[in-house]
N, C-alpha and C positions, 0 to 999 in steps of 0.2 A: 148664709152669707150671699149680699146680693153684689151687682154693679151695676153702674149706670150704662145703657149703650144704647144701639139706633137700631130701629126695629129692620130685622132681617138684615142686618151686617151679618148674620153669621152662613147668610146666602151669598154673599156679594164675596166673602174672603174665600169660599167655598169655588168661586171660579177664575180664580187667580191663582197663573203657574208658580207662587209662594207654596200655595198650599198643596197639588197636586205634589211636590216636589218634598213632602213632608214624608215620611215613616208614620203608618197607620197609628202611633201612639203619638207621635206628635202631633197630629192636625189639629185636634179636641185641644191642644193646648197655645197651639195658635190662635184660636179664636178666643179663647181666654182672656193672653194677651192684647189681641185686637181691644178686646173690650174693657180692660183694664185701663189702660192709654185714653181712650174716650172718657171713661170714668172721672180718671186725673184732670182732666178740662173742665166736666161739668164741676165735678166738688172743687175747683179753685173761682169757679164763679158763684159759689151759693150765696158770696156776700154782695151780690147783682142780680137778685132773681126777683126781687120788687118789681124793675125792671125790666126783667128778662133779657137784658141787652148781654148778648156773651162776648166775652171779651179775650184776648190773648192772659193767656196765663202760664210763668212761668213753671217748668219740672227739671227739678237736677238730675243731669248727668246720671251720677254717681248712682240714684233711687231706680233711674230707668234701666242701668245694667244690673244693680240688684235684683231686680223684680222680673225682668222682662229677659235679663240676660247682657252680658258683656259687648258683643256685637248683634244679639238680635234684635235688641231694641232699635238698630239703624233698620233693619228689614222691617220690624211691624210699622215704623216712622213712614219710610217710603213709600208701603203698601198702601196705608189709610191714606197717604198724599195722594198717591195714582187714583186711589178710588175716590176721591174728591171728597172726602170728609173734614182733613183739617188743611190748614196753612202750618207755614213755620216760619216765625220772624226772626230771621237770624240780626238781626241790630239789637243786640247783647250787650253789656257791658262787659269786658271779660277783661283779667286777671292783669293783664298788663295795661291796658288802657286806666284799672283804678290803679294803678300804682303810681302812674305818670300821675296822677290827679292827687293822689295822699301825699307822694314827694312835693308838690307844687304847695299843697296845701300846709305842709313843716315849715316850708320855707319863707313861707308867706304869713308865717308867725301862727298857727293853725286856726286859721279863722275859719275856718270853713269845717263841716265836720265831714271826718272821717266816711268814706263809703266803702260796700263789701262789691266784688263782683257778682253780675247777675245770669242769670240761665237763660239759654233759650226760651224763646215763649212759642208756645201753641194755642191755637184758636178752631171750634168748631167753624165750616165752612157753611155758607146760606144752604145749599144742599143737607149737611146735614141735621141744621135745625129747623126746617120747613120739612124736612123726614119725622121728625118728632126725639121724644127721649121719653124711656121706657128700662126698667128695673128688668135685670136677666139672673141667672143663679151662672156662680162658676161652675164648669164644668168636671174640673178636674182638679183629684186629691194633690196633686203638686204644685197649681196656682194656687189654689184655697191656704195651703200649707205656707208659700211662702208670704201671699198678704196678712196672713195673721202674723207671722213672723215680724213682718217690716212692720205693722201698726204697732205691735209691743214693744219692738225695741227703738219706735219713734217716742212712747206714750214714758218708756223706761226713762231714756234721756231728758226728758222734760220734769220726771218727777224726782230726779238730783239734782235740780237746778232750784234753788231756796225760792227766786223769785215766781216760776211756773209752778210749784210742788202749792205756792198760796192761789193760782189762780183755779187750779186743780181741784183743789182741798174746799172750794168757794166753792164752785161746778155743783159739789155732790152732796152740797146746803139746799141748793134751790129744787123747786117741782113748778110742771107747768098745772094748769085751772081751769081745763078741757071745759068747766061749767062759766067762768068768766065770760061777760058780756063782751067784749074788744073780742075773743074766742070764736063765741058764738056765732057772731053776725061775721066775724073773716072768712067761716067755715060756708056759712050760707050763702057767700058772696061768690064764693068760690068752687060753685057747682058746673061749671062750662067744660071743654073738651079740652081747650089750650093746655098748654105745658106747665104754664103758671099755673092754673088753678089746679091740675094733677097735684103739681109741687106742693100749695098750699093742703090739700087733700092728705099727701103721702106726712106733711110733717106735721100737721094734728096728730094723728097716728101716732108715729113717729117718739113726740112728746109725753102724750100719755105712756108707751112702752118706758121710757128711759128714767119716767118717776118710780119705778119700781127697783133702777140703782141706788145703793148709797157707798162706793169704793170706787176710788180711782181704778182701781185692776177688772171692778166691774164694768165701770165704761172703757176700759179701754178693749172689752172685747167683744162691745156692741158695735152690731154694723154698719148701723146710721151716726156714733159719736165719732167726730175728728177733731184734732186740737193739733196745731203748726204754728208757728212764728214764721215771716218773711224773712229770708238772708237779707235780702234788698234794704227793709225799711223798717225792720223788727217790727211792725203788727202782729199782733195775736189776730189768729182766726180761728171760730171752733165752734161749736151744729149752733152755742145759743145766740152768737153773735153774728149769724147769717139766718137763721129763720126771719117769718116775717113779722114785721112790729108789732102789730097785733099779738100775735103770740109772744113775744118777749115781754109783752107789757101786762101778759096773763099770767106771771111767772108770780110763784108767791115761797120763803122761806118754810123748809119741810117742819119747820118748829111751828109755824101757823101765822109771822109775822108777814107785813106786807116790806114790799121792795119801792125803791125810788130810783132815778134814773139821772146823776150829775154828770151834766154834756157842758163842753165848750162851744162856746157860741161863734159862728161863722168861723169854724177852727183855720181853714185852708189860708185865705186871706189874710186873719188876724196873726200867724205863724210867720208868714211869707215877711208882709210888714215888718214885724217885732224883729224878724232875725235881720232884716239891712235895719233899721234903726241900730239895734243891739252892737253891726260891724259898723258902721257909718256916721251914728250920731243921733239923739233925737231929735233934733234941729234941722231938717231939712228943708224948711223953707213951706213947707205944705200944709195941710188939713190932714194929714195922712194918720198921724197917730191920735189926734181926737177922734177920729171918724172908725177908725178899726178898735178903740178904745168903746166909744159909745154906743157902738152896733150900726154903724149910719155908714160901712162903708159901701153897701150893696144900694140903699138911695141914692147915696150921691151919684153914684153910677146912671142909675132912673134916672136923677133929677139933669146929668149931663146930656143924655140922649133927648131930653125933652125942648133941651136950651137948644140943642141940635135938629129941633122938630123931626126924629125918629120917633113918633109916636106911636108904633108897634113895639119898640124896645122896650117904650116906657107904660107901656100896657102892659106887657108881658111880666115885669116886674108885680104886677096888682091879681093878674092873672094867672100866673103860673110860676109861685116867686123859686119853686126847686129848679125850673128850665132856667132862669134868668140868672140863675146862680151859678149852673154849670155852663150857660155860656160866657157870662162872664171869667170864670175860671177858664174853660177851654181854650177860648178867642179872644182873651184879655191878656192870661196869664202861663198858659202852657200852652199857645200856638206851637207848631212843631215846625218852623224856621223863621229868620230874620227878615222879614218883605221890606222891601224899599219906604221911604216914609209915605211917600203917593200911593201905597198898595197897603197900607194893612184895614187889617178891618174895624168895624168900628167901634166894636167893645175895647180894642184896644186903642184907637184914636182916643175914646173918652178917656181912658183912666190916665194915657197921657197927658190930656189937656188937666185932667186932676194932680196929678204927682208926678210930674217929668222927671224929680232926679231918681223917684221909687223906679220908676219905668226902664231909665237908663241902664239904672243897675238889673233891672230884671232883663232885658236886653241882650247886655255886655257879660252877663253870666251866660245865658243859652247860648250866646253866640262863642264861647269860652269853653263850655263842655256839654254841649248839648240838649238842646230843647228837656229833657225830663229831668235834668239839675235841681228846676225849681219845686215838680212836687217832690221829688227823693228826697231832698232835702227838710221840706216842709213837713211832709212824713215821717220822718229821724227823728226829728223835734218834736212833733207829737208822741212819737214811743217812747221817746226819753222821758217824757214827764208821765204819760199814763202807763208807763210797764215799768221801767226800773226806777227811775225816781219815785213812783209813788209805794210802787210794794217792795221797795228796801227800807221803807218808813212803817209800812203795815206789821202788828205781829201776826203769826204764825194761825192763830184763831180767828183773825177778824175775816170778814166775807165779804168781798168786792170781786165784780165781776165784769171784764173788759170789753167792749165794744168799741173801736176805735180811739175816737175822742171825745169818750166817756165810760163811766163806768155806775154799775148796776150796784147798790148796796141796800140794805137793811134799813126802811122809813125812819127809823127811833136813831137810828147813827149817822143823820144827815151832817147835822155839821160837824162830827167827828171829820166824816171824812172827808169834808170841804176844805179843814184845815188840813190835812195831808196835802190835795190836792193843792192848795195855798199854797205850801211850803216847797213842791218837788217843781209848779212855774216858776216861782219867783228867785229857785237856785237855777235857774236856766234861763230870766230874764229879770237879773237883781236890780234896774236899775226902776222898776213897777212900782208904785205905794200899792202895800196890802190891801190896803181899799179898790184900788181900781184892779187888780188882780179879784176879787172875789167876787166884783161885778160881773167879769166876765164867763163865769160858770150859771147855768141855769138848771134847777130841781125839779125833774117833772117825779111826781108819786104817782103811782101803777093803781 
């Protein structure tokens, strides 16, 4: 059993009056915990390591006094703070603040959906991913003891649950194709020293090892399988839906069939939209729902910056259409405050000048309950149709497998499972002809 942690942490905790202050049997189990805490950061960013951008990632409460201990988990927190490895964003959503917002939301006839409270997030600090990230063994039979404990009886919980017990039972269908060209040339690409390419390196590996399961109780007591849902947003995360594409798209049915890959298209935006039309009307006066309809909401976008002679914005679009996408979601759509109309910026200028009453309302919600309303919510809507809407429709045999917004299924059950997918949108946005709902799903085959 390994973990993930920062080379020579277990020097640096080594001269800190924490540890000095230990009984010779608990020191070895301090640094344990040090490293376990680190762990939880990297494994909640696996679904960002394309990237490699790490990013704050929520851990509950309840998991860290589990694992780490009832109050020691505030000493290891502190410890790795002082030593400059993580941050802690305490702007949480927490317990009473969604209540105000669920009550508001009865009252106001439930238009709005339902939100859970959120956890503290942690983030590694530039110190320590410019230190690097490197695999350690636990040290000791009492941490070893209790994460196999907590993964079981996380793996437990999920396989009483009808919906997770199908996505589960999906998992231990598929094998990856270590010989697969997309494989091959990711691995070859992926010879350099960076972290990224370690990571790409470690989960070839990795993959090849985990074809040799076929039992949920067998993956759940491998040390590279994880599987979680978000409290926050109900996403499914789990090892296949965070590796990198290439390797997902090397993945092939252990019965010898191939897999296909049905995504929604420009999910984030198309969500965002659908749900104010859905409260507010499809009449808003705009382009808005042809344009999130037809895929043309990210042009128009281009096409505004261009009429605005921004012609870096609108290069960027042709150049680099994944950046232009998350800036336009960033700085368009989840800016994180209200700037005066003279101050904002200009992805969000444009889409104003495109859809003022969409804008308003995107707006007059962040300014209502805070800047990340908008994806929370966009994110809910998406889980609602790719996790419980769709596999309360699936039986118990079929094999679908989740990746945000989309899911991984068997080449020959394409349009089976297009019409599921059909069915679990269109009860979440009835007011769609089936036509133009099934446009907006697109099939890549592996």
């Amino acid at each position: 059993m390994y973990l993930y942690s920062i080379p020579n942490l277990h020097k640096a905790v080594q001269s800190t009056g924490l540890y000095n202050s230990k009984r010779p049997s608990e020191k070895q189990v301090l640094i344990d915990k040090c490293n376990w805490f680190i762990h939880s950061i990297v494994e909640g960013n696996k679904q960002h390591w394309d990237l490699f951008n790490y990013k704050p990632v929520p851990l509950s409460k309840e998991i860290l006094k589990d694992v780490i201990g009832r109050t020691e988990y505030l000493n290891v927190k502190d410890l790795l703070e002082e030593l400059g490895y993580i941050t802690v964003d305490n702007k949480y959503s927490s317990a009473s603040f969604i209540k105000l917002y669920n009550d508001s939301r009865v009252s106001n006839g439930k238009k709005a959906l339902e939100l859970q409270p959120t956890s503290k997030k942690y983030a590694l600090t530039d110190k320590a991913i410019t230190t690097g990230i490197l695999k350690v063994g636990i040290i000791t039979s009492r941490m070893r003891t209790k994460i196999r404990k907590y993964k079981d009886e996380k793996i437990n919980q999920y396989i009483n649950d009808p919906v997770h017990n199908k996505i589960l039972n999906s998992i231990t269908k598929i094998k990856f194709n270590p010989h697969h060209t997309k494989a091959l040339n990711n691995l070859k690409n992926s010879q350099g020293i960076t972290d990224k390419d370690k990571y790409h390196r470690e989960a070839y590996t990795e993959l090849q090892e985990l074809n040799s399961l076929n039992s949920i109780a067998e993956y759940a007591q491998s040390d590279s399988f994880y599987y979680t849902q978000s409290k926050n947003v109900n996403r499914v995360f789990h090892y296949y839906s965070t590796v990198p594409k290439a390797y997902r798209e090397s993945l092939q049915l252990k019965s010898g069939g191939n897999l296909s890959e049905i995504d929604l298209r420009n999910s984030q935006p198309l969500i965002i939209a659908l749900n104010y039309l859905k409260i507010n009307g499809k009449n808003d006066g705009s382009n808005l729902l042809k344009d999130v309809l037809s895929g043309g909401f990210y042009k128009a976008v281009a096409d505004k910056a261009h009429a605005n002679n921004d012609i870096d914005t609108y290069n960027l679009f042709a150049d680099d259409y994944s950046k232009f996408k998350a800036q336009v979601l960033g700085q368009g759509l989840y800016f994180n405050y209200i700037p005066d109309l003279n101050k904002i910026k200009p992805m969000e200028a444009y889409l104003m000048e495109l859809y003022p009453n969409f804008m308003r309302y995107i707006r007059n919600k962040k300014r209502t309950n805070g800047y990340k309303i908008i994806s929370i919510e966009a994110q809910l809507v998406e889980s609602s149709i790719f996790i419980n809407g769709l596999y309360n429709r699936l039986k118990i045999n079929d094999i679908a497998i989740p990746v945000h917004d989309s899911i991984v299924i068997p080449t020959d059950k394409e349009q089976y499972f297009l019409g599921k997918l059909v069915e679990s949108f269109k009860s979440v946005f009835p007011y769609l002809p089936e036509n133009n709902i099934k446009a907006l799903f697109r099939i890549t085959e592996y």
